[in-house]
C-alpha positions in Angstrom: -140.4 -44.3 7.4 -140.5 -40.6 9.3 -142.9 -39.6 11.5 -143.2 -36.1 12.5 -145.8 -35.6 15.4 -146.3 -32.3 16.9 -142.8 -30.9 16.6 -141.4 -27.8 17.8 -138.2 -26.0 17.7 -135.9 -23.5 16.1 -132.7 -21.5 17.1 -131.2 -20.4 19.6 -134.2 -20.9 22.2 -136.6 -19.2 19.6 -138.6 -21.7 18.3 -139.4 -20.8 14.6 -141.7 -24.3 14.1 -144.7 -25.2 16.3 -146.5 -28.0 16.2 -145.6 -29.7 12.2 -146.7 -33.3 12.0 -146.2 -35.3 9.1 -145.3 -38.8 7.6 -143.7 -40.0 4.9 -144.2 -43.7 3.7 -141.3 -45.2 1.3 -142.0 -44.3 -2.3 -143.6 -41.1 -1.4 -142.8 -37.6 -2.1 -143.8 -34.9 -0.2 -143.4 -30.8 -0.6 -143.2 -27.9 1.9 -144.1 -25.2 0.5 -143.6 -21.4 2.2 -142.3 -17.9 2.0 -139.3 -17.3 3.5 -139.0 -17.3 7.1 -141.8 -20.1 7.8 -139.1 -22.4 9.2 -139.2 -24.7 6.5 -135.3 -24.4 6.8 -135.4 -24.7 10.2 -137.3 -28.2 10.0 -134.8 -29.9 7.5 -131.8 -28.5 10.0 -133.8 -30.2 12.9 -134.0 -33.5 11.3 -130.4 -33.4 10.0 -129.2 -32.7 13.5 -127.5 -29.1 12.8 -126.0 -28.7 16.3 -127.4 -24.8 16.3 -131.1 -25.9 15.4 -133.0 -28.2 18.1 -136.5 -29.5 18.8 -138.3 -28.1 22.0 -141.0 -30.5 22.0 -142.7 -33.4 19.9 -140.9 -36.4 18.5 -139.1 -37.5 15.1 -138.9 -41.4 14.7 -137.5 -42.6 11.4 -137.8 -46.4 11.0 -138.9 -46.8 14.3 -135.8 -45.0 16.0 -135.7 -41.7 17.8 -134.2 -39.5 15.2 -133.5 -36.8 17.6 -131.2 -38.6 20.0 -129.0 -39.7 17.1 -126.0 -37.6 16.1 -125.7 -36.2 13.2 -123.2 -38.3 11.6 -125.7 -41.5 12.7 -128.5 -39.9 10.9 -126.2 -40.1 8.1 -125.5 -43.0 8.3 -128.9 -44.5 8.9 -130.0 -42.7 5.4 -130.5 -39.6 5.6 -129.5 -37.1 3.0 -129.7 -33.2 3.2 -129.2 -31.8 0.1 -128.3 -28.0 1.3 -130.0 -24.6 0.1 -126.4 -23.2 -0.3 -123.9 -26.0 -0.9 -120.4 -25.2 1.0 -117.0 -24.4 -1.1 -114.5 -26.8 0.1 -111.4 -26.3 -1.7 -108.3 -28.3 -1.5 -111.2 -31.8 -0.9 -111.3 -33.5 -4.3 -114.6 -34.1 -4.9 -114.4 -37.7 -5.8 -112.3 -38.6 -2.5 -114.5 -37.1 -0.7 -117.5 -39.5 -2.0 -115.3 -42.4 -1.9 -115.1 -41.3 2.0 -118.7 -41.1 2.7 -119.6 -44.3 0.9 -116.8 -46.4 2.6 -118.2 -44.6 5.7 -121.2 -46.7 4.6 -119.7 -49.7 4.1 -117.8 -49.8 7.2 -121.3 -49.1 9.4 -123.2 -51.7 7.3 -120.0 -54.6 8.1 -118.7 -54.2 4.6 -115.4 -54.0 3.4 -114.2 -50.6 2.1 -114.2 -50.1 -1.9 -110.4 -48.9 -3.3 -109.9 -45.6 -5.3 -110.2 -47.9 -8.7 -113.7 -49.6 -7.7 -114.8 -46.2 -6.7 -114.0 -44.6 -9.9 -116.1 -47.1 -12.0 -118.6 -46.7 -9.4 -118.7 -42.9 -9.9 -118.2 -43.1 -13.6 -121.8 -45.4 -13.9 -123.8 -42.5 -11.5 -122.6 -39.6 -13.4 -123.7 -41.2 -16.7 -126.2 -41.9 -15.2 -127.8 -38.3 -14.0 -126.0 -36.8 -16.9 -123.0 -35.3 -15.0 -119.4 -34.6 -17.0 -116.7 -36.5 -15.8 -114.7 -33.5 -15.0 -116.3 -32.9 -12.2 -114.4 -35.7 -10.3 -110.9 -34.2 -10.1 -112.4 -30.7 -9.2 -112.2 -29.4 -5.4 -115.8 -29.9 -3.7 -118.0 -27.0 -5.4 -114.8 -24.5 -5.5 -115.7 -22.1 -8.5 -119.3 -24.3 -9.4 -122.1 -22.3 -10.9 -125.3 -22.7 -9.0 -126.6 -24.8 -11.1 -123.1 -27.1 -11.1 -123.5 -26.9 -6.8 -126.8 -28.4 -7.1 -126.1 -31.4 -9.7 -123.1 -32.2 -7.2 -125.8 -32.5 -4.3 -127.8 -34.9 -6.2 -124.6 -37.1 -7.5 -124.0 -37.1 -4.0 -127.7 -38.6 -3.9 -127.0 -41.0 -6.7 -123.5 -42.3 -4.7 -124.9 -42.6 -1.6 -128.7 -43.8 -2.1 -130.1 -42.9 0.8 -133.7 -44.2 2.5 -134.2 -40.4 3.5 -133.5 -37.3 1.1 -134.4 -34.0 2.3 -134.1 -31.1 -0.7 -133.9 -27.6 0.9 -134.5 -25.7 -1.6 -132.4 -27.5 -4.2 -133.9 -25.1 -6.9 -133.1 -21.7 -5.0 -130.6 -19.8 -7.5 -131.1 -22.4 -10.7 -132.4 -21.3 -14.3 -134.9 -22.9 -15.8 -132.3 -25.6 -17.6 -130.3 -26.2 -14.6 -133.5 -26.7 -12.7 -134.8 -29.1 -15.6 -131.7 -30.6 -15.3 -131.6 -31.3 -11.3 -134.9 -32.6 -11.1 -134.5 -35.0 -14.2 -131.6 -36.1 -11.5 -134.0 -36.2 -9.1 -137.0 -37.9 -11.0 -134.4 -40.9 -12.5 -132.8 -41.9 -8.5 -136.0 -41.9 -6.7 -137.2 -45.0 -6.1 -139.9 -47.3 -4.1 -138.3 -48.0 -1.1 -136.9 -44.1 -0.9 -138.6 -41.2 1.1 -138.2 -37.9 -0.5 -138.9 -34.0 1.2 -139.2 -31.0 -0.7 -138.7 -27.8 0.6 -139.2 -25.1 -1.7 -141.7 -21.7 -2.1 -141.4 -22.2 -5.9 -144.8 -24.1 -7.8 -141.5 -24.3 -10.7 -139.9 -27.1 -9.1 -143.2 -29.1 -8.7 -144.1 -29.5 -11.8 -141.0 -31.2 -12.8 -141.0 -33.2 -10.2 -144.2 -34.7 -8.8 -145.5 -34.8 -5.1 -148.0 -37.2 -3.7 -149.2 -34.6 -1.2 
């Protein structure tokens, strides 16, 4: 699904990574592991396309494209997920529109026909139940006055809404307890799936053992 091979790059000119290569097959999960400052960061803002982080040399190809000439929003749309180290506070953006959005944005790029507001809803209401979120949560402003822990379970109902091939977790469990982080990964654990890739960036061993790498 990715291959990494002998990539380089950073910000600003500087380049932070030099030299990473790595696959990941569907049904895999791998982990990065690192202190701060090792560019594990870096690396999931270079494969998400972050406009100020780019590659110098090597090559990303992700289902046998070019990962690096796609735009951000065609990553996206192509599967991959970024689930962010500090979530952004968007207030006045109800959280459920903004899902509906992104997975009609999906359905439009895959030749389907958009989903209504009342669809959506039942949609929304099955992948909540089903990672254990309250229903609350829908009619609240994207991550406006969330808890840590509450930021991080919105990332992975994000997840659970938009199923993507690729999901890179930047440090999903910076900030979290040891319930909320129980609680994420459980998320985590019950979406992932055989024909998913799945990243983990983290310099916590916590996070590991809740949810299992293959390398």
């Amino acid at each position: 699904m990715l291959q990494i091979k002998d990539l380089s790059g950073g910000f600003e000119g500087t380049d932070i990574i030099k030299g990473i290569s790595l696959n990941i097959n569907a049904g895999e999960i791998h982990a990065i592991m690192g202190p701060n400052g090792s560019g594990k960061s870096t690396l999931s803002k270079i494969l998400a396309g972050h406009p100020a982080y780019q590659a110098s040399a090597g090559t990303v190809n992700y289902n046998g494209k070019n990962l690096l000439d796609m735009d951000p929003e065609e990553r996206a749309l192509q599967g991959v997920f970024l689930g962010f180290q500090y979530p952004v506070e968007i207030p006045g953006v109800n959280n459920a529109e903004f899902l509906r959005m992104a997975y009609n944005a999906q359905l439009v790029h895959q030749g389907k026909e958009e989903v209504d507001p009342l669809d959506f809803d039942e949609i929304l209401d099955e992948k909540m139940e089903f990672i254990g979120m309250d229903a609350k949560y829908k009619n609240r402003f994207l991550n406006d006055g969330f808890s840590g822990g509450e930021k991080k379970k919105n990332e992975i109902l994000q997840m659970a809404v938009l199923q993507p091939k690729l999901a890179i977790l930047d440090e999903t469990d910076s900030g979290l307890d040891i319930d909320a982080l129980k609680t994420v990964a459980a998320g985590v654990n019950r979406m992932f799936n055989d024909s998913m890739g799945l990243l983990i960036i983290t310099h916590y061993q916590r996070l590991l053992e809740h949810i299992k790498p293959h390398s």
